[in-house]
C-alpha positions in Angstrom: -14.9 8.5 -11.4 -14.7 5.0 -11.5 -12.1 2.9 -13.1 -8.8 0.5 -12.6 -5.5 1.3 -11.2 -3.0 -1.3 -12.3 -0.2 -2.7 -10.5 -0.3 -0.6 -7.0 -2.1 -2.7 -4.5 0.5 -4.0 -2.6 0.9 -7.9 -2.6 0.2 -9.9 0.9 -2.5 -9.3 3.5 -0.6 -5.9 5.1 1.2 -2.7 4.0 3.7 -3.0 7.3 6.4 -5.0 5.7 7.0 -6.2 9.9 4.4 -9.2 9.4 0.9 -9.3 9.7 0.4 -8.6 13.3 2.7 -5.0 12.8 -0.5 -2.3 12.0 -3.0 -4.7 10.8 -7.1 -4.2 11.0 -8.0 -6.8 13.2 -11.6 -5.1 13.5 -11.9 -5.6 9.6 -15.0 -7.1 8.6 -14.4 -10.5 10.1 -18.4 -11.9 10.3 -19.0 -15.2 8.6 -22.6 -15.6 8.8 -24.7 -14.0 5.3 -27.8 -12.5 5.3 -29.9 -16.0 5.5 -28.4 -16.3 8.5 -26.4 -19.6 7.9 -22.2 -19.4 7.9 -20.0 -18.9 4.9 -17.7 -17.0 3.0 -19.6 -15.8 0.6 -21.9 -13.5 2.2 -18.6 -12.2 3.8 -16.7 -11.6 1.2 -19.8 -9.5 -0.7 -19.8 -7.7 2.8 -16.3 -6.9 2.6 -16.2 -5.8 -1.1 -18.8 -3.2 -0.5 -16.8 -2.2 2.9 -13.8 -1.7 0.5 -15.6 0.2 -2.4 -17.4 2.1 0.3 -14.1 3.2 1.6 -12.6 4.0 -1.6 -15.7 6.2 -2.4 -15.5 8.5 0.9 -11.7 8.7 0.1 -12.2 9.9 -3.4 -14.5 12.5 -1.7 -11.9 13.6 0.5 -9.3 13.9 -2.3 -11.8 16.1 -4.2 -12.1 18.6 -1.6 -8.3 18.2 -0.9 -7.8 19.0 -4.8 -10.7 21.8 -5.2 -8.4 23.8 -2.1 -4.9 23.3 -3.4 -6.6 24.9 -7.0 -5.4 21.2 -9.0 -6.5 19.2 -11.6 -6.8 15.3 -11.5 -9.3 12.6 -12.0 -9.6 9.9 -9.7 -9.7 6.0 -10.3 -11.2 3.6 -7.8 -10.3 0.2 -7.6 -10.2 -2.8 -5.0 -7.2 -4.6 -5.0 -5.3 -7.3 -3.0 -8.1 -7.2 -0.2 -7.8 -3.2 -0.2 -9.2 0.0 -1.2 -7.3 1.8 -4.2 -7.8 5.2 -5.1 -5.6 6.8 -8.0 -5.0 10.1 -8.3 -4.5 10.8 -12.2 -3.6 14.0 -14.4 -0.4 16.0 -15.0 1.2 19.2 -12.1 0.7 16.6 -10.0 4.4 16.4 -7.9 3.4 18.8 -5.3 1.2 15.9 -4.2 4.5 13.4 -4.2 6.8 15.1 -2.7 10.5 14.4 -2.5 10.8 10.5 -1.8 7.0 9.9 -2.0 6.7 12.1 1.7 3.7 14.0 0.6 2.2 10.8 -0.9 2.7 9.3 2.3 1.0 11.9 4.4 -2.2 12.6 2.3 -2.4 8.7 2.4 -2.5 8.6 6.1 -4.7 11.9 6.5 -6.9 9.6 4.0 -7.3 6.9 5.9 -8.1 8.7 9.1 -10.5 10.8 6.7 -12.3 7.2 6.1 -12.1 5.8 9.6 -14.1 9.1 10.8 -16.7 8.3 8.7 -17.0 4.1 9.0 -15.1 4.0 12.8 -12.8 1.1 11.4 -9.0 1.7 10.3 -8.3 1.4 6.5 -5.3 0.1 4.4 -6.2 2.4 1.9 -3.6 2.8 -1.2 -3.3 6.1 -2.2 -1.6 6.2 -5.5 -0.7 9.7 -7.2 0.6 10.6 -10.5 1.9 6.8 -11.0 4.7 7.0 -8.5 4.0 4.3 -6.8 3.7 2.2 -10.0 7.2 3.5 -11.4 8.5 2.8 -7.7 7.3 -0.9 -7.8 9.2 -1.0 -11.1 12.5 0.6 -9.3 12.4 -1.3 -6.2 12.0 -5.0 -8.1 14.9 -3.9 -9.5 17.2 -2.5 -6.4 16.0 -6.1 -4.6 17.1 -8.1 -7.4 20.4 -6.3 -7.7 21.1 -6.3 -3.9 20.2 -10.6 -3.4 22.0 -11.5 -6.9 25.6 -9.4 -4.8 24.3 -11.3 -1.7 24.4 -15.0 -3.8 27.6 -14.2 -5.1 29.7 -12.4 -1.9 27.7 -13.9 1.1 28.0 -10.8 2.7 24.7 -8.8 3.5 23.6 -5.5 1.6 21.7 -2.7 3.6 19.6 -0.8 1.6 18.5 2.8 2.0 16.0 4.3 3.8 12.8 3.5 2.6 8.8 4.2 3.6 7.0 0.9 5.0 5.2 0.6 1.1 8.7 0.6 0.0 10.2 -2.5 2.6 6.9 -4.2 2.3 8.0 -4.4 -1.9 11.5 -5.3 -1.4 10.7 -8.3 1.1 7.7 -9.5 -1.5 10.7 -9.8 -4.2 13.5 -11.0 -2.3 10.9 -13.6 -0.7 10.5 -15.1 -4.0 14.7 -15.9 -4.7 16.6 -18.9 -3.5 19.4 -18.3 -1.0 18.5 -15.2 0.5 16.4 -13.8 3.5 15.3 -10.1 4.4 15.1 -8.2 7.6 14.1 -4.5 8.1 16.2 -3.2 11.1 16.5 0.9 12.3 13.5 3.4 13.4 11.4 5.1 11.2 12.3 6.9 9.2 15.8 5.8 8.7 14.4 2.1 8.8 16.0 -0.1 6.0 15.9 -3.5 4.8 18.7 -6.0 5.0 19.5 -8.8 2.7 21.0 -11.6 4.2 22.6 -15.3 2.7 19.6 -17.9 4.2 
C-alpha cells in the first residue's frame, strides 16, 4: 500500500493560499528537544516524519472503508511530501470520487482529515490526491497563471481569474510568485473566491 505520489504536495508551508497564519497547524509537532534529552532538529524532524506517515496510514484506512462501501476499486499510495501527508488514490471509475471541479475530491479530503484528527487530536494538511486530478490540475493551472501575468506584462491591466478551491489559488500564487512584474491577490468569499493578477 505503500508507494510515491509525484508532483501533488503542494509547495510552501500551507494549503490556504491567504499566508501562513490563514488555517495553519500551529499545534503541529513543534518540540525540539530528542529523546537524549538535549535540543535539536534532528530528533524533531524524525518525530515529525513518523507524525506524518502515521497520519497518512490512518487516512489510507479511512479511504479503504470509504472505498469497500461505495463498492470501488483503487489502490492507495502513501507518501510524505512538502512537510505533509500524501495519500493517492489510484485505479480507473474513479470520477465519482472527483466530482465536477474537484468538489467531491475536496470533501472526502476534509472528511479525511477530520477522520485523522479523531484519532491523533491534532489537525492535518493531509493531500488527498484521486485519480491524478490534482496532478493534471497543477499542469492546467501553471499554465492559466502564466497566460494571465504574460497579458498583465503586456496590458498593465489586472486579470481576475475564475473561481477556484484554496489548492487551486495556493498553485496560482506559487507560479505567479516566481515571474518579474507581477503580484497576486485572492479577493471574494468562498466559494466564488478568485485570484487577481496585478502589475507590481
Amino acid at each position: 500500500m505503500t508507494g510515491s505520489a509525484p508532483d501533488l504536495a503542494v509547495e510552501g508551508p500551507e494549503a490556504n493560499e491567504d499566508g501562513p497564519t490563514a488555517g495553519a497547524d500551529t499545534t503541529a509537532v513543534e518540540d525540539t528537544t530528542s529523546s537524549n534529552g538535549s535540543h535539536g532538529s534532528h530528533g524533531s524532524d524524525e518525530r515529525r516524519l513518523a507524525d506524518l506517515e502515521q497520519e497518512g496510514e490512518i487516512a489510507a484506512d479511512y479511504i479503504e472503508g470509504l472505498l469497500d462501501i461505495v463498492d470501488m476499486d483503487g489502490d492507495l499510495d502513501l507518501d510524505v511530501e512538502g512537510g505533509r501527508a500524501v495519500v493517492a488514490v489510484v485505479g480507473d471509475g474513479l470520477d465519482k470520487l472527483i466530482g465536477p471541479g474537484g468538489e467531491t475530491l475536496e470533501a472526502l479530503q476534509e472528511l479525511t482529515r477530520l477522520a485523522v484528527l479523531q484519532k491523533t487530536g491534532v489537525r492535518s494538511r493531509l493531500m488527498l490526491d484521486v485519480g491524478g486530478h490534482r496532478a493534471r490540475r497543477r499542469i492546467e493551472l501553471r499554465k492559466v497563471a502564466t497566460n494571465a501575468a504574460e497579458r498583465v506584462v503586456d496590458t498593465g491591466e489586472p486579470q481576475k481569474l475564475a473561481a477556484m478551491t484554496p489548492f487551486e489559488r495556493k498553485v496560482v500564487h506559487d507560479v505567479i510568485a516566481t515571474i518579474d512584474g507581477v503580484r497576486s491577490e485572492s479577493e471574494g468569499e468562498e466559494p466564488t473566491r478568485r485570484v487577481v493578477v496585478l502589475p507590481d
